[in-house]
N, C-alpha and C positions, 0 to 999 in steps of 0.2 A: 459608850457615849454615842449620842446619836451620829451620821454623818455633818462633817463640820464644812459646808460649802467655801468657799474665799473669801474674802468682803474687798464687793469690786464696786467700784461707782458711785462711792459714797452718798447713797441716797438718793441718785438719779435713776431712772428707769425703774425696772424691781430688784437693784443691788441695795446692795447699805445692810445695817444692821434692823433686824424685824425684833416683834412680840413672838409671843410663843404659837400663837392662833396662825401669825400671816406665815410661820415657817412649816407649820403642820399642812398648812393647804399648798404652801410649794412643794413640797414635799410629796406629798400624794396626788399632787396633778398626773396624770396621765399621759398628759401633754409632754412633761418636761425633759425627757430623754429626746423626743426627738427634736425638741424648742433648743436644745443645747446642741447640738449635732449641727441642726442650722448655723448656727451662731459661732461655731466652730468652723466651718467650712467658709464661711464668710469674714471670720478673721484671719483663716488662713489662704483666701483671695486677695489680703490687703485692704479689707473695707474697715472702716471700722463701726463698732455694732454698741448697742446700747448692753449691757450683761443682764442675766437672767440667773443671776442667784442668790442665793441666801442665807446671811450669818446670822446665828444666833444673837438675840444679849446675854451675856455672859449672868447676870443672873436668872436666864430661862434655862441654862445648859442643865441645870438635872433634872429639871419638872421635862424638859423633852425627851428625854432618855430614860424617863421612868413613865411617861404618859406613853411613849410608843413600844414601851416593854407590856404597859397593862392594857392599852384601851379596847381588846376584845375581851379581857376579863372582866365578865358584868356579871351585876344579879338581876332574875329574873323574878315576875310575880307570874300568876296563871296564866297559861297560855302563850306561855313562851315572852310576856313581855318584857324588856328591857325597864329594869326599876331606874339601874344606878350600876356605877364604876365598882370593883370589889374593892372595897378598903384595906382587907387583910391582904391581895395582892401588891396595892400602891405603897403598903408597908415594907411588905418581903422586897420590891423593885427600890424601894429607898436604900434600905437597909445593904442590901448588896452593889449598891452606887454609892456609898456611904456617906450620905447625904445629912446633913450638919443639922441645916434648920427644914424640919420633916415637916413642920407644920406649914408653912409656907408654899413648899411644894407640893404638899398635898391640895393644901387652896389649888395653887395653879393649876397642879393635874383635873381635879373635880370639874371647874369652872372651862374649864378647854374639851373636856367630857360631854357636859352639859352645851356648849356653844355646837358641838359638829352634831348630838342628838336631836336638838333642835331644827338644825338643817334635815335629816332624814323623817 
């Protein structure tokens, strides 16, 4: 399962419950070890701090943990490009998460594929 942060701040600052997309991008921030470290050293000054994490919604928990098992597994066409997500991996990553409604999650996985491709 993927890492399950806390649910702090009920939807104030960047705590609360996210989509699948706003946890994938905290998640791979670069930033956020040391953004938490701050924020830790400053609640443990006595200040109090806005939080900086992120829970899942409970029905994104296996499209995350099956999109961050696959998302380097891609197909390519000539020249190395990036087509598409590998389906037969999004399969085998369901199936070994044993993931109920496959279809569903594979939506979510594809479309959270396509949303960060986009970006690059």
């Amino acid at each position: 399962m993927p890492e399950s942060p806390h649910r702090d701040g009920g939807g104030t600052g960047r705590g609360g419950l996210k989509k699948l997309i706003e946890w994938v991008e905290w998640i791979d921030d670069p930033l956020r070890p040391s953004r938490q470290a701050l924020l830790n050293e400053r609640r443990a000054a006595g200040l109090e701090v806005q939080p900086y994490e992120v829970q899942l919604l409970d029905e994104n928990q296996a499209a995350a943990a099956v999109y961050m098992m696959t998302r380097r597994q891609v197909v390519t066409a000539e020249e190395g490009r990036i087509v598409d997500i590998s389906i037969p991996a999004v399969k085998i990553a369901m199936d070994l998460h044993g993931v109920k409604d496959q279809r569903t999650c594979l939506l979510r996985v594809i479309n959270t594929f396509h949303h960060f491709r986009g970006k690059e």
